[in-house]
C-alpha positions, -999 to 999 in steps of 0.1 A, spaced: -27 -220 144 -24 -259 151 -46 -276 122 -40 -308 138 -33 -329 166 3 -343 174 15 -379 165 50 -393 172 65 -408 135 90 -429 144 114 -436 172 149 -447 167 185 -446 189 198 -410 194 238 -414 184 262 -389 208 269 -371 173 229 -360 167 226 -355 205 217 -312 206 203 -310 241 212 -341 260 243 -367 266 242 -399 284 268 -407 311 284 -438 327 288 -430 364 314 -448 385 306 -450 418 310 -469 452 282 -486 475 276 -487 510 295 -520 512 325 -508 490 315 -521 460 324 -508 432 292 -499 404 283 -487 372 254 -460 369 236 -450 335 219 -410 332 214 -387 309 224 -348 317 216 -316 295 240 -306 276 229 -271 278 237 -265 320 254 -226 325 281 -223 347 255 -212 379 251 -254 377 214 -246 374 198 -256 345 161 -245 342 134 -226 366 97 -233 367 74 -210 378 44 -202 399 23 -174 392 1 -157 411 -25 -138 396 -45 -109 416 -72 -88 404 -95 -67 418 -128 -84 416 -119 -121 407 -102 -143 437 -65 -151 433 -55 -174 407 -29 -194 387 -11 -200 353 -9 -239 341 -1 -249 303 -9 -274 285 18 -288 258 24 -319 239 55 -335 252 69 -365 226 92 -385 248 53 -393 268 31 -390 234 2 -372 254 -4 -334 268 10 -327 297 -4 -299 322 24 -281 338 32 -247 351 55 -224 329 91 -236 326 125 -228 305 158 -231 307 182 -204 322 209 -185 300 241 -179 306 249 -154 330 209 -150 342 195 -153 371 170 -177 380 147 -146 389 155 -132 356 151 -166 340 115 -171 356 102 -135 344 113 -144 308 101 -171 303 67 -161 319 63 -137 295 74 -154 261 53 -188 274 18 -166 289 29 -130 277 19 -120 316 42 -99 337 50 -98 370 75 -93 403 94 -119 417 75 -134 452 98 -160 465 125 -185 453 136 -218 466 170 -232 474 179 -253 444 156 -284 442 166 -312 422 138 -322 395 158 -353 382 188 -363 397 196 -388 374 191 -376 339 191 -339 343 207 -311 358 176 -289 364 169 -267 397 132 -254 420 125 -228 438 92 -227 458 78 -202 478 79 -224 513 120 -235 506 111 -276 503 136 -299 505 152 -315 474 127 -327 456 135 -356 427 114 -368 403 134 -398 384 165 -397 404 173 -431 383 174 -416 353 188 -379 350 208 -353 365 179 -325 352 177 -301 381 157 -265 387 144 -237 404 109 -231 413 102 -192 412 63 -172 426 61 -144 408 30 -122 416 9 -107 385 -9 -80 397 -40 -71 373 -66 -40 366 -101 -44 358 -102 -38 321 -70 -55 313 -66 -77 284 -54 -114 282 -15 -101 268 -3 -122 235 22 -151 239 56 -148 224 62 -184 217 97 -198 201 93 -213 166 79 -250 170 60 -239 206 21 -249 213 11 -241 247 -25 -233 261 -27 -215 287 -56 -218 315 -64 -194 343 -71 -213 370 -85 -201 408 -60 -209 435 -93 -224 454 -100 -249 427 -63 -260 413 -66 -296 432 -97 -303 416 -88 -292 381 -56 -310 381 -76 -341 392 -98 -339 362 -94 -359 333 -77 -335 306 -86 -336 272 -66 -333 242 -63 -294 239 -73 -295 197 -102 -317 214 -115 -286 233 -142 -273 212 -143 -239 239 -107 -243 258 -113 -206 266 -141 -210 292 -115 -224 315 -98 -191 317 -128 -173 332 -130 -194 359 -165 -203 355 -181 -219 323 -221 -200 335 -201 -165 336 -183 -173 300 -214 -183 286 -238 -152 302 -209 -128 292 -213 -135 261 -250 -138 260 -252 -104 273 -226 -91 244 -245 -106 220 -277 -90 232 -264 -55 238 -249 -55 203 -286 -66 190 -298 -38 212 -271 -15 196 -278 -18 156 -319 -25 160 -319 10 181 -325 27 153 -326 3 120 -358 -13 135 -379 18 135 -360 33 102 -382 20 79 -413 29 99 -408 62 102 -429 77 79 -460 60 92 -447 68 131 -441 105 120 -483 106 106 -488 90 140 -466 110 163 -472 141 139 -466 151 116 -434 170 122 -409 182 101 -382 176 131 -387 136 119 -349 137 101 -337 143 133 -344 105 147 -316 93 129 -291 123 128 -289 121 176 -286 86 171 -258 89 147 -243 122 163 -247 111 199 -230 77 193 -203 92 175 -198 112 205 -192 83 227 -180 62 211 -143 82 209 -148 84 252 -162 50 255 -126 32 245 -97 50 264 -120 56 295 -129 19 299 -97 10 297 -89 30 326 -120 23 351 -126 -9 335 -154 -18 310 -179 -37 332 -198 -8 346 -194 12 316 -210 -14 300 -239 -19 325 -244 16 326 -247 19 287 -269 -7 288 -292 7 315 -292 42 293 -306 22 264 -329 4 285 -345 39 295 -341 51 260 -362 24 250 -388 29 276 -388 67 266 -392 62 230 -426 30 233 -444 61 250 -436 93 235 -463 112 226 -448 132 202 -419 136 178 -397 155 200 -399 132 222 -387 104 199 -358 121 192 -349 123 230 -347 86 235 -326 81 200 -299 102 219 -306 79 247 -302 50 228 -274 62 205 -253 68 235 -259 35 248 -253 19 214 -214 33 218 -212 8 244 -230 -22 228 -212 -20 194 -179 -17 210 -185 -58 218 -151 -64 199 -131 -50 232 -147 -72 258 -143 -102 229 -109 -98 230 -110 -100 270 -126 -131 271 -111 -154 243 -81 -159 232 -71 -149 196 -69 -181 180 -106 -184 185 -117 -150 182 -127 -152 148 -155 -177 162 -166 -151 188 -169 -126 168 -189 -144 143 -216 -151 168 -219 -112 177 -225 -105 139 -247 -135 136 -268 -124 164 -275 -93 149 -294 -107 113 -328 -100 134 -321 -68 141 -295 -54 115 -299 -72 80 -329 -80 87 -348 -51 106 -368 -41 75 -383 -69 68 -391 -74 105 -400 -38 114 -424 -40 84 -438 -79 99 -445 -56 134 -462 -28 114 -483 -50 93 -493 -75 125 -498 -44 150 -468 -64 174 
């Protein structure tokens, strides 16, 4: 993970010799009156023979229950010394297409996967520096960015991701020396966004709330996560160390043992189901619905009458606990893994009240008639 942000060292001439990726050129050439001029560029070094040099790509993202969306990066580029934002790009191999090129580099850049949409006739990015090539989905015209400077030309590639509810932001597989964030952005609010002022990405104290598309549903996602998982471990360790007294209340009953062998039992249960089914219908509902069971559990068990029917709401609220404990899944969802570690430290910290801490506060309850 970047510990730091990036700073250019130094700056000297580039000699043809230590020249890996680029060359400069003298170009001859003759102007409308006949005269006869000289021209300056740089060109890669790396162009295949299919005189393309590099695709970028537009991707597409559709899901079931969020509107469509789009991929940009953010990465430092040196020869500007600031973070650009950019949609995914690479250079094409020898012998790929630029098809072939754009699904690659998707992946290794994003680590999503798609189909390829549309592609452009060759665009030139940089006439006179580069030799890199575009390909958009509505077949623009050349389009040049510093035709003065470089021959750089490529293709602009749509590729279409199609998504599942459930599915989890896929891990990058980035070359050695690579930084790139990624952002999800909605197709509706990519003008604005790009307008915005960007801040340095190690300056982004939460750069995943972008990706959700909204910072209020980031923030009450993980609210609710946090909850539910305090919901899930004070289910049963807040009236643990009460039961004795509840039992002389309720009872007595010698069925009291069983309290905290349904919870156990009945969230063992569910909690091998919980997984593998939510990734197939998705884990919002599922976890609504666990939820709502431990919301009835809870009613259940503040007005049982008896023992017995304490025991019926701790299989109520064992099941639901299955759901809320299982906060790791939707974590991983949500943020990418270089800050996961901060995510899922707020879960656990969230829970002292009603995990570490339950006995003392279960006793405070007792004692104060709360």
């Amino acid at each position: 993970m970047a510990s730091q942000q990036p700073k250019i060292d130094k700056i000297s001439p580039l000699t043809a010799d230590e020249a890996k990726w680029t060359e400069l050129r003298k170009i001859d050439w003759t102007d409308q009156t006949g005269r006869q001029r000289v021209w300056e560029a740089a060109a890669r070094k790396t162009r295949k023979s299919s005189g393309v040099d590099a695709v970028a790509i537009a991707p597409i993202l559709r899901h079931p229950n969020k509107p469509p969306s789009t991929l940009i990066i953010l990465q430092y580029r040196p020869p500007v010394e600031a973070i650009c934002v950019e949609f995914p790009a690479g250079l094409i191999d020898e012998g790929e297409t630029p098809e072939e090129a754009a699904v690659r580099e998707l992946k290794e850049e994003t680590g999503y996967q798609g189909k390829v949409s549309s592609i452009s006739p060759t665009l030139s990015n940089q006439p006179g520096m580069t030799n890199a090539t575009h390909q958009v989905l509505d077949c623009s015209p050349t389009i040049v960015s510093d035709p003065g400077l470089t021959t750089a030309n490529m293709q602009m590639v749509t590729i279409e991701v199609n998504l599942k509810e459930g599915d989890k932001e896929p891990e990058q597989h980035l070359d050695e020396g690579e930084f790139i964030e990624r952002r999800i952005v909605p197709l509706s609010e990519l003008y604005s966004t790009l307008h915005e002022p960007q801040k340095p990405v190690a300056a982004t104290p939460l750069p995943w709330i972008k990706a959700t598309g909204s910072q209020h549903r980031f923030l009450g996602s993980m609210a609710a996560i946090g909850l539910g998982f305090c919901g899930g471990t004070g289910g049963y360790a807040l009236i643990a160390p009460d039961l004795p007294l509840i039992n002389e209340d309720l009872g007595p009953s010698p069925n009291i043992t069983w309290v905290g062998i349904v919870y156990v039992l009945s969230e063992a249960v569910f909690f091998a189901l919980v997984g593998k089914l939510s990734d197939i219908f998705g884990r919002r509902w599922f976890f609504i619905i666990g939820s709502l069971v431990g919301v009835l559990g809870s009613i259940v068990g503040a007005t049982a009458k008896d023992i017995n029917t304490l025991i019926g709401s701790e299989v109520l609220i064992g099941i639901s606990a299955a759901f809320q404990i299982s906060f790791f899944w939707v974590i991983s969802e949500l943020v990418p893994m270089r800050w996961r570690y901060l995510a899922n430290s707020y879960a656990y910290m969230i829970t002292i009240p009603t995990n570490p801490l339950a006995a003392k506060i279960a006793f405070t309850f007792q004692k104060t008639g709360l």
